[in-house]
N, C-alpha and C positions, 0 to 999 in steps of 0.2 A: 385347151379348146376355148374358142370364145364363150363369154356370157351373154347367154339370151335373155334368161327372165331372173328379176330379183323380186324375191315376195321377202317382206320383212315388215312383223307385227311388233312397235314400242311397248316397253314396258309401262304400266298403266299408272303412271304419274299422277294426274287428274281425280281416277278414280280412286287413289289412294287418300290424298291430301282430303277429300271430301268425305272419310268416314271419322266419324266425331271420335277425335284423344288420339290423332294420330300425330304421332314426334316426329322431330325434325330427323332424326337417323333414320325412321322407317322411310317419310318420305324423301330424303336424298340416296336411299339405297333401290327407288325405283325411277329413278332417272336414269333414261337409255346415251349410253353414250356410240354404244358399235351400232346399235339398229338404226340409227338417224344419221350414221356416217356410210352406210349402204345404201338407207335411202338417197341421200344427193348426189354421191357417185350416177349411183343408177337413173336419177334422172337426169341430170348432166348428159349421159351418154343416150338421151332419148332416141338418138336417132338410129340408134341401133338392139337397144334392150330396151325392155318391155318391166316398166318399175309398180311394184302392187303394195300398195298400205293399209288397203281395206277390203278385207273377206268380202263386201257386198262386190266386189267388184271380180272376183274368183271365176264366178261360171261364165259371164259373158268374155272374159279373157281366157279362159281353157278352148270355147268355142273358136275363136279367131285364130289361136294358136293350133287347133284342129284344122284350119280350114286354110294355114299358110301363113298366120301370125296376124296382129294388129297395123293395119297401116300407119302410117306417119303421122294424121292427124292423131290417129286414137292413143297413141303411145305421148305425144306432147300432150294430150289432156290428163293424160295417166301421171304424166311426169309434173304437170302442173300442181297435180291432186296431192304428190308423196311431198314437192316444197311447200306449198301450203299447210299440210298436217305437221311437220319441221317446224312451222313456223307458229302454229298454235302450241304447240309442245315446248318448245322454249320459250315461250311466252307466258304460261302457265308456270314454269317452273322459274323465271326472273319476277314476276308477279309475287309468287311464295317468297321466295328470298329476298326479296324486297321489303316484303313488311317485317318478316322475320328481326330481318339485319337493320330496320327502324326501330324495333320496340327495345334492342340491346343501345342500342342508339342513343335514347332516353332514359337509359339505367333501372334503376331500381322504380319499380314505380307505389306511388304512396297508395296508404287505403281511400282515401278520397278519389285518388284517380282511379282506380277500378271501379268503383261504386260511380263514379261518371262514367266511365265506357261502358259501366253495364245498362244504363241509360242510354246514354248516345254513340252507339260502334264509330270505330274511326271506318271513315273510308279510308282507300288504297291511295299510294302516293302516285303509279300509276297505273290507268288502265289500256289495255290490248284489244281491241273490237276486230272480232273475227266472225263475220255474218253471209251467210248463203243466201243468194235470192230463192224464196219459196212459193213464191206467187207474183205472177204481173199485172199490173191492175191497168184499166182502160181508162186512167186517168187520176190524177190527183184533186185536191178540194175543187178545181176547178178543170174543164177540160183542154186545158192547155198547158196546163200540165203534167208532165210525167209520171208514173208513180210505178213504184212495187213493195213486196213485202219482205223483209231479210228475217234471217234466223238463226238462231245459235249452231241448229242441229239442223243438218242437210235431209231435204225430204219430210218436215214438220209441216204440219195444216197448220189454219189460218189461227193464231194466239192458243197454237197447243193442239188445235182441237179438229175435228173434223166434220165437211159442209155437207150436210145430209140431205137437203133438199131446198131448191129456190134459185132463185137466179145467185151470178154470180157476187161475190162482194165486191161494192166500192170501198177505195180510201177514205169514206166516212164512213159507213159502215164499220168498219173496221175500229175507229176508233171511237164510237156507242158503243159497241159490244162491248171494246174492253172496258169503259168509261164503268158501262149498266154490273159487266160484273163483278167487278171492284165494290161496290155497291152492296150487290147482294153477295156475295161471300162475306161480307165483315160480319155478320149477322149469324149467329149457330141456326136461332129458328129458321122455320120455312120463311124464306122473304122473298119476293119481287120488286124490282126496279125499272122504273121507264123512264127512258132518257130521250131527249132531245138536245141536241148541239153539247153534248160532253156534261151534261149539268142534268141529273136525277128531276122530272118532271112529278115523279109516283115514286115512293118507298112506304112498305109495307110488309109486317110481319102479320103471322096466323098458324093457325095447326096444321095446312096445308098452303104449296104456294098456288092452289084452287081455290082457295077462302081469301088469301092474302091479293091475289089480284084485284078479284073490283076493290078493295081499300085503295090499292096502289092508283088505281084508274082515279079514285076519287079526289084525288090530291088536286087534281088537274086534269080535268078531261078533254078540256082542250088542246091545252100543248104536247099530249098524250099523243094525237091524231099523226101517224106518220113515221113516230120514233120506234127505239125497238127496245126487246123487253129481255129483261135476266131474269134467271128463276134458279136458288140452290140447289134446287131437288129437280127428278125427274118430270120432265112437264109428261101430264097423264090424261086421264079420258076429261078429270075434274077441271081440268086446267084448260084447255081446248074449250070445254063446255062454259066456263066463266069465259073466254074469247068472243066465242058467238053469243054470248047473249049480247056481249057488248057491242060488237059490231065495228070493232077497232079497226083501222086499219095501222099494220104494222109494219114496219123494214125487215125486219129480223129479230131472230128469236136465238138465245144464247142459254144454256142449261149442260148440267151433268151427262142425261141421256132423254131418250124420249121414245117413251112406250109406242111399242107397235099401233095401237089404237090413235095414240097423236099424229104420227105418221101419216096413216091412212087416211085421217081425216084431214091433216093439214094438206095431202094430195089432190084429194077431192074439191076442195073448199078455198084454202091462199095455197092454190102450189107455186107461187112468185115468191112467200115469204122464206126469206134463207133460215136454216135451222142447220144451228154450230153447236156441235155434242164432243164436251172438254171430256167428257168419262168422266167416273166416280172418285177418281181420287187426282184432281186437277191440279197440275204443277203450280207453284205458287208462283213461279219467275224469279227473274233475277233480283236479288236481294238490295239493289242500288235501280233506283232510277234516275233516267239519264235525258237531257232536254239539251236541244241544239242552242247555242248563241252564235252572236257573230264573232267566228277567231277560234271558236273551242266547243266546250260542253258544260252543262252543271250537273252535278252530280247529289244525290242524296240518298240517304237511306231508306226506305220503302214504310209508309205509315202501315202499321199491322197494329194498328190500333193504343192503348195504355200501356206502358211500360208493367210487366209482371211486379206486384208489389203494390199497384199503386190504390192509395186509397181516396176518398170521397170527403168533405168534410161540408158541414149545412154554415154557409155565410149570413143567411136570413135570420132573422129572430123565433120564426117558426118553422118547423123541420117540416120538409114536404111530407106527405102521407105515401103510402107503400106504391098507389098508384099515381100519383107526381112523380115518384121516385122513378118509376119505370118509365114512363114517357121523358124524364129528361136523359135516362141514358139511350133511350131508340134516338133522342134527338142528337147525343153529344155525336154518336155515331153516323147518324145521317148529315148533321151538320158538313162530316170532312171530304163529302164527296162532293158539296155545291159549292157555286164560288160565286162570288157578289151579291147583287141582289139577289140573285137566286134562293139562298138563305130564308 
């Protein structure tokens, strides 16, 4: 009899490769070779079978198929979806064997050279960009131009995280938030950051990021006026309440979460200011970052601060005091987030 519907879930390549001390036998024994030879079949034949790669996609196809089957477009989108997943799939697994079959490449390698890669990771020889539009924006840095927001993972809010209240985000916005949080996550303590034009206007640590804001404000409280604010911790009644006293006006406000009480009051009070809540244990992102050129990309590895190991040594003839000592490491750190003058 004919085939109507092919559901076929890969074996989890991806998910293997990325649990730490896993071998090259464990992950080449989960590399699908029949599940991805059914899927193209199947979509190939879109115009007659109905081809399924992702359980999210399950119930609204059991409905269609209740009701007489998926029509033609929904089945080309369907079949669009199984070559694409195909294509992330072997791309992730030539990416692995890639580096693999470069590090035998270069043979034995010395102690020297380890003790450098463990300093500076090599990046890949190459990379595969496979990004979902996740949001459309009503414009880019200017409004003539285009814009939207891609993403690793289909269906992800804006840098991970979700838009709780305010208008929506622009293309700048978008990149203060990330600028500000970058910022405040380098920092364990409660910190705050206010950014204007991608460059930290306020940075500030304290016992809470209630206490740490007016410091941050005080950095600059003019160029403060407008830009939007990070905070590592939950923004709270304390935090809201340094706000108002200040009188700020804000873009947008970026944190882990934000107590019912911030809520309510930012409702009441700036309900235009956007508030983007990453949750409590916030993806750190992709381990390379990546900047457009003309003809290609540049690629590097992600500053996450000091190399493990690294020590401090006094160049001056007098060793700073305990609290010198602390204000040049809040500065070595806040230094890496401004750029020129800014500094």
């Amino acid at each position: 009899a004919p085939i109507d519907l092919v559901v076929a879930n890969l074996y989890p390549f991806a998910a293997t490769i990325a649990l730490p001390g896993t071998t090259t036998a464990e992950a080449v024994e989960q590399i699908d070779i029949g599940g991805v030879t059914l899927l193209r079949a199947a979509a190939k034949n879109f115009g007659r079978v109905v081809v399924l790669c992702d359980p999210a996609d399950y119930g609204a196809a059991l409905a269609a198929l209740a009701a007489g089957g998926p029509d033609e477009a929904a089945r080309r989108r369907l079949a669009a979806k199984a070559f694409a997943h195909c294509r992330e799939y072997d791309a992730a697994i030539a990416e692995y064997l890639g580096e693999k079959s470069d590090t035998e490449r270069h043979g034995e390698k010395t102690q020297r050279d380890t003790e450098k890669e463990s300093l500076f990771p090599r990046v890949p020889l190459s990379i595969t960009l496979t990004l979902r539009q996740v949001m459309a924006l009503r414009y880019g840095e200017n409004p003539h131009q285009a814009a939207a927001l891609y993403a690793t993972t289909d269906g992800a809010g804006p840098l991970g995280g979700r838009l709780l209240g305010g208008k929506e985000l622009s293309y700048n916005n978008l990149l203060d938030l990330d600028a500000a949080w970058r910022a405040a996550e380098s920092f364990a303590a409660p910190a705050v950051a206010i950014v204007k034009h991608l460059s930290p206007c306020g940075l500030a640590v304290g016992e809470s990021v209630g206490a740490a804001f007016p410091a941050a404000l005080a950095s600059d409280p003019v160029s403060a006026f407008g830009g939007v604010v990070a905070a590592n911790r939950t923004v709270d009644g304390a935090f809201v309440a340094a706000l108002a006293a200040a009188d700020l006006f804000v873009e947008a406000i970026i944190a882990p979460g934000f107590s019912d009480e911030a809520l309510a009051w930012f409702a009441a009070h700036k309900k235009n200011c956007r508030l983007l809540a990453l949750g409590e244990t916030a993806d750190g992102g992709s381990p390379l970052e990546l900047r457009a050129v003309r003809g290609g990309l540049l690629a590097q590895t992600r500053d996450d601060g000091d190399p493990p190991g690294t020590t401090w040594r006094v160049a001056g003839r007098r060793p700073p005091t305990d609290d010198e000592m602390a204000a040049l490491r809040f500065a070595w750190t806040a230094c890496k987030h401004v750029k020129s003058n800014a500094i």
